[in-house]
TORFITOR-968717 format. One record per atom (N, C-alpha, C, O, CB): z, x, y. Coordinates in steps of 0.2 Angstrom, whole numbers, plus 5000, padded with zeros to 4 digits. Glycine has a CB too. Layout:
<atoms>
ZXY
...
</atoms>
This chain:
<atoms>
576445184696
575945224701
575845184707
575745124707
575245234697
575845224713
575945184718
575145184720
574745234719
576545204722
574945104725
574445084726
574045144734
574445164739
574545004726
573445154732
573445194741
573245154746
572845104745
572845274743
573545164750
573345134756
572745114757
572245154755
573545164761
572645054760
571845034761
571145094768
571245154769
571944934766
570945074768
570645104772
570645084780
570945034782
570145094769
570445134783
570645114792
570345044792
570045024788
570145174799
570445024799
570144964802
569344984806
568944944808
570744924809
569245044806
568745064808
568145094804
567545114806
569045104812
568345094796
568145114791
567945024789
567445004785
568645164787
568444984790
568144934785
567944884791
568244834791
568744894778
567644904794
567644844801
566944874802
566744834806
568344844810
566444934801
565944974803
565344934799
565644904795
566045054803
564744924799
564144904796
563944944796
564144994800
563744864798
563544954789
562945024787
562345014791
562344954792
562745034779
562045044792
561345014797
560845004793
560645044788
561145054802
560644944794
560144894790
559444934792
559044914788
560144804791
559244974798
558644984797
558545054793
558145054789
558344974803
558945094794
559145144787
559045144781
558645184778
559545144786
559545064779
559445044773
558945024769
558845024762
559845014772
558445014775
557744954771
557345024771
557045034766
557244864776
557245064777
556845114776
557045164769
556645174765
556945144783
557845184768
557845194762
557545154755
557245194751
558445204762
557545104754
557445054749
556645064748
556445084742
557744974752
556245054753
555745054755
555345144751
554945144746
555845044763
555645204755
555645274750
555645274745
555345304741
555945314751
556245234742
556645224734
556045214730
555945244725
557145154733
555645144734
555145144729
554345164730
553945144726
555045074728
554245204733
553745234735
553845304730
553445324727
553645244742
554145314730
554345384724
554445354716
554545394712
555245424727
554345294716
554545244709
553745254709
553645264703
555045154709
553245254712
552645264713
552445184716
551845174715
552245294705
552645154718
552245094719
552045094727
552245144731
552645034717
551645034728
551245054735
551245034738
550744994740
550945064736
551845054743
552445014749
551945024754
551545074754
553545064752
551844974760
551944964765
552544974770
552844934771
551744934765
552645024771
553345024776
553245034781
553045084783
553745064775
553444984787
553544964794
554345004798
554545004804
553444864795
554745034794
555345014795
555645064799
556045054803
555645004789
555245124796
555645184800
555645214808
555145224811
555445234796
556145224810
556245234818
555945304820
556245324825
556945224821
555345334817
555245394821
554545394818
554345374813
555745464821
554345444822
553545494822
553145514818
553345574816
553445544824
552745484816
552345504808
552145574810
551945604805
551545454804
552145604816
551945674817
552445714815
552945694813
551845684824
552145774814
552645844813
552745884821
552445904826
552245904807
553345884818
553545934824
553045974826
552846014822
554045964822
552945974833
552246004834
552646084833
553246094832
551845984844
551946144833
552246214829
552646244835
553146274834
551446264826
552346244842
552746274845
553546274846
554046304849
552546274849
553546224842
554446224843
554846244838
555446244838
554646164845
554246244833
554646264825
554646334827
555146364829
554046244816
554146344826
554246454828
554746484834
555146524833
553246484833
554746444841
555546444844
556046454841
556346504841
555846384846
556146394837
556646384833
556946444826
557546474825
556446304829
556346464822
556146514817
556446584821
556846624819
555146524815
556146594828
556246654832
557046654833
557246714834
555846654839
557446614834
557946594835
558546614831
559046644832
557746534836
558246574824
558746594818
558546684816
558846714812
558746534810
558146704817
557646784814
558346814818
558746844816
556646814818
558146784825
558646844828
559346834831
559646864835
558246864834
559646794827
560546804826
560646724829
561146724831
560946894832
560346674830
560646624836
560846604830
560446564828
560146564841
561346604826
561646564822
562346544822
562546494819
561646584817
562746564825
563246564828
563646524833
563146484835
563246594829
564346504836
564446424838
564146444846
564046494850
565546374838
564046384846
563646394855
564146374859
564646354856
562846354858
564146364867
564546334871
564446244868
563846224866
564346364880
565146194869
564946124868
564746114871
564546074866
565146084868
564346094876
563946064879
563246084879
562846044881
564146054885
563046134877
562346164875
562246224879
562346224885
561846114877
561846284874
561846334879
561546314884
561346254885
561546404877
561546374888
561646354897
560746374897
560446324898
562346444905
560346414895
559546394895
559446314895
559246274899
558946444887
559646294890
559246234891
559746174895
559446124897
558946214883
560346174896
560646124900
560146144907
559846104911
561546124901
560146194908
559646214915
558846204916
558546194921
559646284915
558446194907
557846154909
557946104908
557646074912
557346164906
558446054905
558945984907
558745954914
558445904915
559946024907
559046004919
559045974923
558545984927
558445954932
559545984925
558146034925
557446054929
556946014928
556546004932
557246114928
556845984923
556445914920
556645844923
556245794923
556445904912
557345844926
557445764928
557145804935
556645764937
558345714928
557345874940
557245854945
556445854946
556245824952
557745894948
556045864941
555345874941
555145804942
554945784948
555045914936
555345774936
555145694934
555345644938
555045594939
555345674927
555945654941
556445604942
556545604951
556745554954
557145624938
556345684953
557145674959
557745674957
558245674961
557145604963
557845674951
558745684948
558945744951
558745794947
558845704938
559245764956
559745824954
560445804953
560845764954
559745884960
560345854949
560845874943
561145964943
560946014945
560245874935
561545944941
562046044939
561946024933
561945974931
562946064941
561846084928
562246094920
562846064921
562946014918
562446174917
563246084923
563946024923
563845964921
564245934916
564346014931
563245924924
563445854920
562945824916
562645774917
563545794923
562945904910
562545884904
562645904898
562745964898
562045894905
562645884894
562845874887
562245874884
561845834884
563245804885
562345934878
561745934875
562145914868
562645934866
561246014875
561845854864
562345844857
562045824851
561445794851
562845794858
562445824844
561845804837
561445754838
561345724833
562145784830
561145734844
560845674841
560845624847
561345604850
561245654835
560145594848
560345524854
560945484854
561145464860
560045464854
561145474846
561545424846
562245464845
562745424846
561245384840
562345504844
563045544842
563245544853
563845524854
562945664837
562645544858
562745564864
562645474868
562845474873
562245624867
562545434866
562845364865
563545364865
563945354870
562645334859
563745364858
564345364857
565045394861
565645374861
564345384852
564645454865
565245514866
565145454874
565745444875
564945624866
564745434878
564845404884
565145324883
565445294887
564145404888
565045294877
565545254876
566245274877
566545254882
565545254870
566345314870
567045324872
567545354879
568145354880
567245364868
566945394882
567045414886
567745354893
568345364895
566345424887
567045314893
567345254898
567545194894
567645144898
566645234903
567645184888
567845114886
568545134883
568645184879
567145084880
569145084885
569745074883
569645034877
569145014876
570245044888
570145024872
570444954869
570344904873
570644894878
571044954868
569944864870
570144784873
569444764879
569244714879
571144794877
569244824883
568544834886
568044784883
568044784877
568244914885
567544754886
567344714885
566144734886
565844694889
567844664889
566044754885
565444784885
564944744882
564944724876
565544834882
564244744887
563844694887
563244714884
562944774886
563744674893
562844684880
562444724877
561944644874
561944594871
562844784870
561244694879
560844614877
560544594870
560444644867
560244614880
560444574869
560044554862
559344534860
559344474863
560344504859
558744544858
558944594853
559044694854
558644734855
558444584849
559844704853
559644784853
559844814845
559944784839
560344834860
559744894849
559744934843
560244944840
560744924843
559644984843
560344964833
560944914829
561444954829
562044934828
560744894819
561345004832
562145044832
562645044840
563245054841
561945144830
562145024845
562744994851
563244964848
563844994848
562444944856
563144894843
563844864844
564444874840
565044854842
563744814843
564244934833
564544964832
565045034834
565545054831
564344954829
564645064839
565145114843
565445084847
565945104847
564845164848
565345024850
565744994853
566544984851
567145004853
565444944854
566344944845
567044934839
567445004838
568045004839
566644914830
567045044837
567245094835
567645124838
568145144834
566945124835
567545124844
567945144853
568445104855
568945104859
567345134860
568245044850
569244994850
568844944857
569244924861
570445054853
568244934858
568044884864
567744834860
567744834854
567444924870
567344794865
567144714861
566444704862
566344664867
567444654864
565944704860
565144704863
565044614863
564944574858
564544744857
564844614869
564744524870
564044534870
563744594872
565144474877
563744484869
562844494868
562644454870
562944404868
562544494862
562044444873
561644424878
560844414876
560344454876
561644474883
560644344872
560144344870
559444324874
559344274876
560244324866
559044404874
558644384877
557944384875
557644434876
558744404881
557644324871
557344314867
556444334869
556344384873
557544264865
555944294867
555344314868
555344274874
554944314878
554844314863
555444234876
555344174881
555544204888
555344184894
555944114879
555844254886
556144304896
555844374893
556144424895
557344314900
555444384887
554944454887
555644494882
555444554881
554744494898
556044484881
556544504877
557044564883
557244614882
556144544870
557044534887
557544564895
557944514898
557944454898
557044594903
558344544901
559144534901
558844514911
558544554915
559844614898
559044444911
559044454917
559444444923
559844404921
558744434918
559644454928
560144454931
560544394932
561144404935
560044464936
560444334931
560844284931
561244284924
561744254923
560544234932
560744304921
561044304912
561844344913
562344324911
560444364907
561644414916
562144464917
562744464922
563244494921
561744524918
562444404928
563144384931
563544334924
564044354922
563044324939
563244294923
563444254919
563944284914
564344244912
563044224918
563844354911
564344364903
564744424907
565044464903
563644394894
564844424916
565344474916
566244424915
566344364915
565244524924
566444454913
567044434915
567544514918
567344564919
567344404908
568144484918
568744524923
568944604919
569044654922
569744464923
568744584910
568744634906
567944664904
567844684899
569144614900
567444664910
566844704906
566744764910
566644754916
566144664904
566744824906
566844884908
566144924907
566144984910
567444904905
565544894904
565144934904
564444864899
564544824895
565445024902
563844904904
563344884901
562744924898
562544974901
563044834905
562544924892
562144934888
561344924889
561244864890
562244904883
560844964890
560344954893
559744994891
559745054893
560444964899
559344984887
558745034881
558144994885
558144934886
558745004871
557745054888
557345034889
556845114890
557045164891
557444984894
556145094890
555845044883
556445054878
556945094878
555145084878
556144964874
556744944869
556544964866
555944974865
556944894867
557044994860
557244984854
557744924851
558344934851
557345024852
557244844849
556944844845
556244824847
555844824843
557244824840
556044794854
555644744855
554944774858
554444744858
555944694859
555244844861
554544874864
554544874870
554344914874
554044834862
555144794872
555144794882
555244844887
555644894887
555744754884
554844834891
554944904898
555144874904
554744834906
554244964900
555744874907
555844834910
555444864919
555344924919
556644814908
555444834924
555144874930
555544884934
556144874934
554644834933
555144934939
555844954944
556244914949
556844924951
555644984949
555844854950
556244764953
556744734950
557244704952
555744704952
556444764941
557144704937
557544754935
558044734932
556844654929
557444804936
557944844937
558544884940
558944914938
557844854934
558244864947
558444874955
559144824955
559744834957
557744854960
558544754951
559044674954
559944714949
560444724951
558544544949
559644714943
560244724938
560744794940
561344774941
559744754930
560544854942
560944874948
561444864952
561944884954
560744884950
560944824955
561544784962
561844764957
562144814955
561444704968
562044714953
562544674952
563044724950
563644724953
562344634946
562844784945
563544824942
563544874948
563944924947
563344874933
563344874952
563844904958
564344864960
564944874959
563444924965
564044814962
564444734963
565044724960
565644734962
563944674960
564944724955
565444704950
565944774946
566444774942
565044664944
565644834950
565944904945
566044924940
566444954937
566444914944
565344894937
565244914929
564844994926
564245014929
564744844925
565145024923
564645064920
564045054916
564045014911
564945094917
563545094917
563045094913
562645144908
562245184910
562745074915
562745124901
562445194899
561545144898
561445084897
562845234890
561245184900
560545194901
560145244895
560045304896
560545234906
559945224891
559645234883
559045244886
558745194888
559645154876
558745314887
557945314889
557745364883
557545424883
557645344898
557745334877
557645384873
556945364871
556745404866
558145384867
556645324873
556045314873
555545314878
554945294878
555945274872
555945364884
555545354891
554845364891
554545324895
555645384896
554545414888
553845454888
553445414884
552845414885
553845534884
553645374880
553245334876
553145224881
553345174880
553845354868
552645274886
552645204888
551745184891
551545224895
553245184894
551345124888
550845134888
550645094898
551045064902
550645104881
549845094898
549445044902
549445094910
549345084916
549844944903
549645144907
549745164915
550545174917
550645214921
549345104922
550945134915
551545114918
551745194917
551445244915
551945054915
552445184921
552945254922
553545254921
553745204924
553045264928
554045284916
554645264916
555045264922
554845284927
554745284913
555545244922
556045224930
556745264926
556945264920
556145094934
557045294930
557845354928
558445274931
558645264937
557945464936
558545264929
559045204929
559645224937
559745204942
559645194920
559945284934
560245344939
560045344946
560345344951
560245424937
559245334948
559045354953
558845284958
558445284963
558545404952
559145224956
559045164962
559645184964
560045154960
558945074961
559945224967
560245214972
561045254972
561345244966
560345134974
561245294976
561945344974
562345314973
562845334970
562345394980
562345254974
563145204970
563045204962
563445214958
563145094973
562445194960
562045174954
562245224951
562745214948
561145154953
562045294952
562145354950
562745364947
562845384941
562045404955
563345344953
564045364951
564245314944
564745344942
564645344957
564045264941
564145224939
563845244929
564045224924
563945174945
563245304932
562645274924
562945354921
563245404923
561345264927
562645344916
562745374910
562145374907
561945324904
563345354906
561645424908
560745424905
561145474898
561345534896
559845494912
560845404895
560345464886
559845464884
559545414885
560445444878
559545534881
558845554882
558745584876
559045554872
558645614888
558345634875
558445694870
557645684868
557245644871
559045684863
557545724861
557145744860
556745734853
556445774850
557245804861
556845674850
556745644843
556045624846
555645664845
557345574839
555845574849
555445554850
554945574853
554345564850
555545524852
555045594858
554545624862
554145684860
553645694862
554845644868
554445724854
553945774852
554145784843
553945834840
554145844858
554545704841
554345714833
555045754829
555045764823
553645774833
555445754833
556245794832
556745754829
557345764831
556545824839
556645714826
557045664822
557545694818
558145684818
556745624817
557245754815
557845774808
558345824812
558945834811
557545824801
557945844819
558345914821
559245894824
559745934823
557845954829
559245844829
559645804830
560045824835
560545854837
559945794824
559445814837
559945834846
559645784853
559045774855
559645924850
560045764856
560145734860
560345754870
560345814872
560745694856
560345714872
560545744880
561045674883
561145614881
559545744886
561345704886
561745664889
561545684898
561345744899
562645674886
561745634902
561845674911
562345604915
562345544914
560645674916
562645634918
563145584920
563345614927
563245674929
563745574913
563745564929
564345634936
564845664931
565145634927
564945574944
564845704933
565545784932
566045754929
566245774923
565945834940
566245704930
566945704927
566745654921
567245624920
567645684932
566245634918
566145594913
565845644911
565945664905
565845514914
565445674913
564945754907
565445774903
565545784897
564545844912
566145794909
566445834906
567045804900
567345834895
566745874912
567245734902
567545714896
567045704888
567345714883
567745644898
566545684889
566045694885
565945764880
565745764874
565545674889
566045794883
566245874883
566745904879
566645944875
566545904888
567245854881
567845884875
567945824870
568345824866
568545904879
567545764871
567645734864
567245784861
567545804856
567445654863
566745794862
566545834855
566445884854
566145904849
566145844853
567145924858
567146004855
567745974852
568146024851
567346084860
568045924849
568545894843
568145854839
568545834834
569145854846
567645844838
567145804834
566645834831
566445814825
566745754838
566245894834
565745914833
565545994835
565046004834
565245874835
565846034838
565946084843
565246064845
565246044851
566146164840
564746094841
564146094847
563446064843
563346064837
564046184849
562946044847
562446034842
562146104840
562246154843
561745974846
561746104835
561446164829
561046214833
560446204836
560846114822
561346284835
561246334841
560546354840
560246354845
561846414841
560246364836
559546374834
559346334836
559046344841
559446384827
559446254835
558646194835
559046204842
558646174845
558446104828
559546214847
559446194854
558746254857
558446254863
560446204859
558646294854
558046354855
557446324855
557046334860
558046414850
557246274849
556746244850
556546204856
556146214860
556746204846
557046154855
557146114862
556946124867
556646094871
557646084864
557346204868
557246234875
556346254877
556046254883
557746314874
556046264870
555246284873
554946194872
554546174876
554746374866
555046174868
554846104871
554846074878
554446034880
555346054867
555446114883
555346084890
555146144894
554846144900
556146054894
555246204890
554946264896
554146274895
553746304900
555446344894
553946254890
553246274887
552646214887
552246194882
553446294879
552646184893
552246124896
551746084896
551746024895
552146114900
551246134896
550746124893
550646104886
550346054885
550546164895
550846144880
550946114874
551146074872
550946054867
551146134872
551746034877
552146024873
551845934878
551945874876
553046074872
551445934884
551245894886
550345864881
550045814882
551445924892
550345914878
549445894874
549745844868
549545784866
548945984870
550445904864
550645874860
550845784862
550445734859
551245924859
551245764866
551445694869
550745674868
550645644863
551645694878
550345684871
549745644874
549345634868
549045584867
549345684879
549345674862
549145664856
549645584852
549445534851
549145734853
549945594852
550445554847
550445504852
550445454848
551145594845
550445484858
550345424862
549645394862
549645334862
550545454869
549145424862
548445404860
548345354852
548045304851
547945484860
548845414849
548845374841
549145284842
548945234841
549345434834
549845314845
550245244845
549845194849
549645144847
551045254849
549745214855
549245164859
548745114857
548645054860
548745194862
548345144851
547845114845
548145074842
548045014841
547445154841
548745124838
549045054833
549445004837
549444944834
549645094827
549745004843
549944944846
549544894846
549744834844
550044954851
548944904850
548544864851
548044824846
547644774846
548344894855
548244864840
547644844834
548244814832
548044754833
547144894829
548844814829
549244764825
549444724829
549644674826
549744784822
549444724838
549644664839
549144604839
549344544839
549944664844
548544624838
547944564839
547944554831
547944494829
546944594842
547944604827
547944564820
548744514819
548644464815
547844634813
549344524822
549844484822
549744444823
549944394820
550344494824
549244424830
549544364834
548844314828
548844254827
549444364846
548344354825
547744304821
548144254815
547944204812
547044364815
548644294815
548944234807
549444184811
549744184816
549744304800
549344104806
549644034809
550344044809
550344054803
549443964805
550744054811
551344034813
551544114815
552144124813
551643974806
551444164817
551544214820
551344214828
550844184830
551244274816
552044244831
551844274838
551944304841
552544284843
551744254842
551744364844
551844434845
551844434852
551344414853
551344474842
552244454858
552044494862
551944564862
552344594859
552244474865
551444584866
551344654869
551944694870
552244704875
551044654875
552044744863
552644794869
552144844875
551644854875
553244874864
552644854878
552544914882
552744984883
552645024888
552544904887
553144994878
553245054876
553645074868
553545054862
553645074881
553945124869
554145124859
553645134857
553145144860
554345064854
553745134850
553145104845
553445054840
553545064834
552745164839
553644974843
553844924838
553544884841
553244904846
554644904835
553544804838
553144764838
553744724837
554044744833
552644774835
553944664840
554744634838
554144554839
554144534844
555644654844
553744524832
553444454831
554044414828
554544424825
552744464825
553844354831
554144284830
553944254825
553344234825
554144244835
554444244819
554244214813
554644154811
554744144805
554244254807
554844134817
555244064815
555044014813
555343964812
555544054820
554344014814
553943954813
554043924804
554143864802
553043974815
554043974800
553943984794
554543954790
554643964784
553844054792
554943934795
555843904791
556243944787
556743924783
555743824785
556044004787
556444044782
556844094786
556644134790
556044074777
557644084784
558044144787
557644234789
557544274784
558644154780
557544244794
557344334792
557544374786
557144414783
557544384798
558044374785
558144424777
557844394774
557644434769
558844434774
557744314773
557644304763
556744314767
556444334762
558044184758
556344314772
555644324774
555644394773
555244404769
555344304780
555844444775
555944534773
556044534766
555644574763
556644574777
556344514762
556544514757
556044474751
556044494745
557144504757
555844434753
555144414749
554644454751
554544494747
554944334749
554144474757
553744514759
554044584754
553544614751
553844524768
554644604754
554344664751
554244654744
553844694741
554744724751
554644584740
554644594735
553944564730
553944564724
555344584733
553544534734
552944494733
552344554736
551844564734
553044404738
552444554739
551744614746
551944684745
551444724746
551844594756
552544714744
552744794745
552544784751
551944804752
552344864740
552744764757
552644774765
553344774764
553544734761
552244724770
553844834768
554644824771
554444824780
554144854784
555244914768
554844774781
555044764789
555944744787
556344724783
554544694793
555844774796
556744744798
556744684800
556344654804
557244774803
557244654797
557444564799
557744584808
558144634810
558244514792
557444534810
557744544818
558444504819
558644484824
557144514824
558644494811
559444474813
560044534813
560544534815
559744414808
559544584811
559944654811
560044684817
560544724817
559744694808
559444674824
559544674830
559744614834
559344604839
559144704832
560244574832
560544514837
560044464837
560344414840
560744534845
559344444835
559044404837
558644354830
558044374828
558544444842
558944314826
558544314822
558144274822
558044234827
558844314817
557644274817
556744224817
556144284821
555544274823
556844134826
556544354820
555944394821
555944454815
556344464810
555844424828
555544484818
555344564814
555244604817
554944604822
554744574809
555544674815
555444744818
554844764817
554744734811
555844794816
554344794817
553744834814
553544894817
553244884822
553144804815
553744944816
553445014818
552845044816
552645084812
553845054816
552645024820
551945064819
551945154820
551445184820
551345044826
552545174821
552445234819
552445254814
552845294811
552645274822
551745234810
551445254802
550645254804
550445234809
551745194794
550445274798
549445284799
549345224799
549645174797
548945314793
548645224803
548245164804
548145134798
548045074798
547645184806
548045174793
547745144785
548345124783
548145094778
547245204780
549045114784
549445084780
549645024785
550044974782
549945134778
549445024794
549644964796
549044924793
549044874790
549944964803
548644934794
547944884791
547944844786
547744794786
547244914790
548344884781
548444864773
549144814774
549044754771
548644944769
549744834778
550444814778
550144734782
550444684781
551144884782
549744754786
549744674791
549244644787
549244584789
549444684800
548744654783
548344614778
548844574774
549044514773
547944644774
549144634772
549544594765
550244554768
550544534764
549844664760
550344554776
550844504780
550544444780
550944394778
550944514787
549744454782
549444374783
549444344775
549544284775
548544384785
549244384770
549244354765
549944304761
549844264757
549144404762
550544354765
551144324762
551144254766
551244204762
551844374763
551144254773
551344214776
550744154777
550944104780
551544264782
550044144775
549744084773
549844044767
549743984767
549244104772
550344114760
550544044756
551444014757
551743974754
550444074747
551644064764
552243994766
552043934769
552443894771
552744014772
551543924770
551343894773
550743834770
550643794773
551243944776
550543844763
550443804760
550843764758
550643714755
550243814757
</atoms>
């Protein structure tokens, strides 16, 4: 009997994602009945607000079930582009937009888009855990850039002359972060600009958090310092966050024409189209404004409170220290003080306290922790007591 062949290099070379996994582990035992604190998961304790569910309901009632065009029916690539030019000054055509399963499925697709074999792609640290694996994925190399609490967790421009070389073909750029919360300003990200005009690098632009940014501030469209910048970026957007759409799985892509449109046909060979029904929801999520802007404002009021109430109770415990994000909903605290690896400190926290957090070595930076506050007040109150508690007797 003959042996089968091993598996791809792309199959055994890929990581499972660790904030997934602990968020699973974490449910695992909450359904065992016990009584997790869980910080872990990346989305919105809200429900999908109703108007978009009933969209969506009206949607499949009346026949949308069927394959749609790849790139997304043409209603909503057209409120697509009518919301950047509102928000942004983006104009845009449907041509260079991609509606697809998911933020991250429309990540990937502008990867591959622009990244060869052997491409060299920059990605600061700490980021979100699936950049460096599309990268791999795409047969390119992700070099990392650590940019710890000491520069606000941002990448700054000498940092980014510094890690180009002759082979880097594109930079990675989340903001607000996932994992740290950072927002970076229109100055530090003007300076970062010049350089990849400078140097000719592509940028995908992760604003999958844009709406979600506190104190007044504004988000900034990466695309709009400047028509060189434009030709160069690749914006991902979509709709998990901003209004609670995590399971639906749709994403946005906007780029120039001839990167939309490669994007385009990798995934009418990958995916033909994202799910023709929930792109109906989506569509009254941007056409239906008022709603869908009360909705925001609600769920941003909640996050606002819990930011600011777990980060004062982080920074009260000895050997924790937090800075302020300014957007998201994570909190990325420094626990290096405590001498213990981040996994083996996540992994006693849950198994001593039932509190789950992510180790911030799962996002390139280890000696911190992820914390999402998007969960109720009454379970971060509980989860951050029962942190102080773990972390006074490391400390005896």
């Amino acid at each position: 009997m003959s042996t089968p062949h091993p598996l791809s290099v792309w199959a055994r070379n890929v990581s499972p994602s660790p904030t997934l996994a602990i968020d699973a582990k974490a449910k695992a035992m909450l359904a065992a009945g016990e009584d997790v604190c869980s910080f872990a998961a990346g989305e919105p304790d809200f429900d999908t607000p109703q108007f978009i569910k009933d969209a969506a309901i009206a949607a499949l009632q009346s026949g949308k079930t069927k394959y749609a065009p790849t790139p997304g029916i043409e209603p909503l690539r057209v409120a697509v582009v009518e919301r950047y030019a509102a928000e942004y000054g983006y104009k845009l055509t449907p041509a260079q937009v991609v509606v697809s399963p998911g933020g991250k499925f429309s990540c990937y697709l502008g990867i591959l888009a622009v990244c060869n074999p052997g491409d060299e792609v920059i990605i600061p640290a700490p980021y979100w855990v699936s950049y460096p694996e599309m990268v791999k994925l795409a047969g390119a190399v992700p070099k990392f850039v650590l940019c710890d609490d000491r520069a606000g967790f941002k990448l700054t421009p000498a940092q980014l002359e510094a890690a180009i070389t002759p082979k880097t073909k594109l930079l990675v750029l989340c903001s607000p972060s996932n994992p740290s919360g950072a927002v970076y300003t229109r100055a530090e990200l003007a300076a970062i600009a010049e350089l990849c005009v400078r140097h000719n690098l592509y940028v995908l632009s992760d604003e999958m958090y844009e709406h979600l940014i506190y104190d007044g501030n504004q988000p900034v469209n990466f695309a709009m310092l400047g028509a060189e910048v434009e030709q160069r970026t690749i914006t991902v957007a979509g709709f998990s966050k901003t209004y609670s759409m995590t399971g639906w799985r749709l994403g946005t892509l906007v780029a120039p024409a001839p990167i939309a449109k490669a994007c385009a046909e990798l995934q009418s060979q990958m995916s033909s189209n994202a799910t023709t029904f929930a792109q109906y929801g989506a569509l009254a999520a941007l056409k239906e404004k008022a709603k869908a802007v009360a909705a925001l404002a609600e769920m941003k009021t909640a996050f606002d409170r819990r930011r600011k109430f777990l980060h004062a109770e982080l920074n009260k415990i000895p050997g924790v220290s937090c800075l302020l994000a300014g957007g998201a909903f994570y909190l990325f605290p420094n626990i290096s003080s405590f001498g213990l690896k981040d996994v083996e400190f996540c992994a006693k926290l849950l198994e001593q306290e039932k509190v789950a957090a992510v180790p911030g070595s799962a996002f390139g930076a280890e000696g911190y922790l992820r914390l999402s506050y998007a969960t109720s007040d009454e379970i971060i109150a509980k989860g951050v007591a029962r942190l102080a508690h773990f972390c006074a007797g490391l400390k005896k």
